[in-house]
Each structure stands twice: as C-alpha cells, then as structure tokens.
C-alpha positions in Angstrom: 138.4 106.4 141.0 140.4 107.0 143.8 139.7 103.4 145.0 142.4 102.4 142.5 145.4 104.8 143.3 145.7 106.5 140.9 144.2 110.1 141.2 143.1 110.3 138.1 142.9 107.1 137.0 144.9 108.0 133.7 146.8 104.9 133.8 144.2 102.2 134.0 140.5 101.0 134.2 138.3 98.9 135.7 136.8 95.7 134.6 134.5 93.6 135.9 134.1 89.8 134.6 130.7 89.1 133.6 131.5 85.5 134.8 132.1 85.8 138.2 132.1 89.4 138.5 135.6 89.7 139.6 137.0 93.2 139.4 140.2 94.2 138.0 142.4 96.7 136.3 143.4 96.7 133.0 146.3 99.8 131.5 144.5 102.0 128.8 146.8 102.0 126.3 146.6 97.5 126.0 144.1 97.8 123.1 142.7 94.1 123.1 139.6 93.4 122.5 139.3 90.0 124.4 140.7 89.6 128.0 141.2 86.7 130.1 139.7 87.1 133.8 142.5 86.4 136.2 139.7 84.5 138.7 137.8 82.6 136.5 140.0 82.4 133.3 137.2 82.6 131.1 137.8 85.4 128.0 135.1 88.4 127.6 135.2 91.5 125.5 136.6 94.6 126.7 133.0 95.9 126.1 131.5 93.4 128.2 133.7 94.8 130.8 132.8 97.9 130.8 129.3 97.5 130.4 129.0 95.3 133.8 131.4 97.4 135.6 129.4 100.3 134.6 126.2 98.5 135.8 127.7 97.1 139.0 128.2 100.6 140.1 124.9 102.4 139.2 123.2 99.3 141.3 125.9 100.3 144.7 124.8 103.7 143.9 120.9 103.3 144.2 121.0 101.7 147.3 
C-alpha cells in the first residue's frame, strides 16, 4: 500500500474500473455503493471495484 502514501493506507482504498481499468482511490469512510470512474464516467459497484482491483494484482503478482 505504500504506492498510495499513506503508510497504512487507513485513509483510503483502491479501485479499479472494470470499464477501462483505471485505478483510483476512494476515502473509507464514503459508504456508496455505486461510483462513478473519473476516466470513463461510467458507474460500477464498490464490489466490482474491489473484486478487479483484487484480481489485477494477483495477475502482476504471478508474473
């Protein structure tokens, strides 16, 4: 996490648009459900985020 400044990463989380892929932070404590990529402006599920984000970096690990 230390990618994102913020040691811990306490104060926000990654995201990654399952549209374009685009990756971007989003603060923990904003509880909505449905986001709006900043690249793409298309809307996906906090979920959905998580999901490919976690995916995206299992894939960077394997290789």
């Amino acid at each position: 996490m230390a990618i994102f400044g913020g040691g811990s990463g306490a104060a926000s989380e990654p995201l990654e648009c399952p549209h374009c892929h685009e990756v971007q932070l989003r603060a923990r404590e904003a509880h909505r459900l449905k986001l709006v990529c900043r690249a793409c402006k298309r809307t996906f599920s906090l979920i959905e985020g998580r999901e490919r984000y976690a995916k995206s970096q299992a894939l960077k690990r394997r290789r």
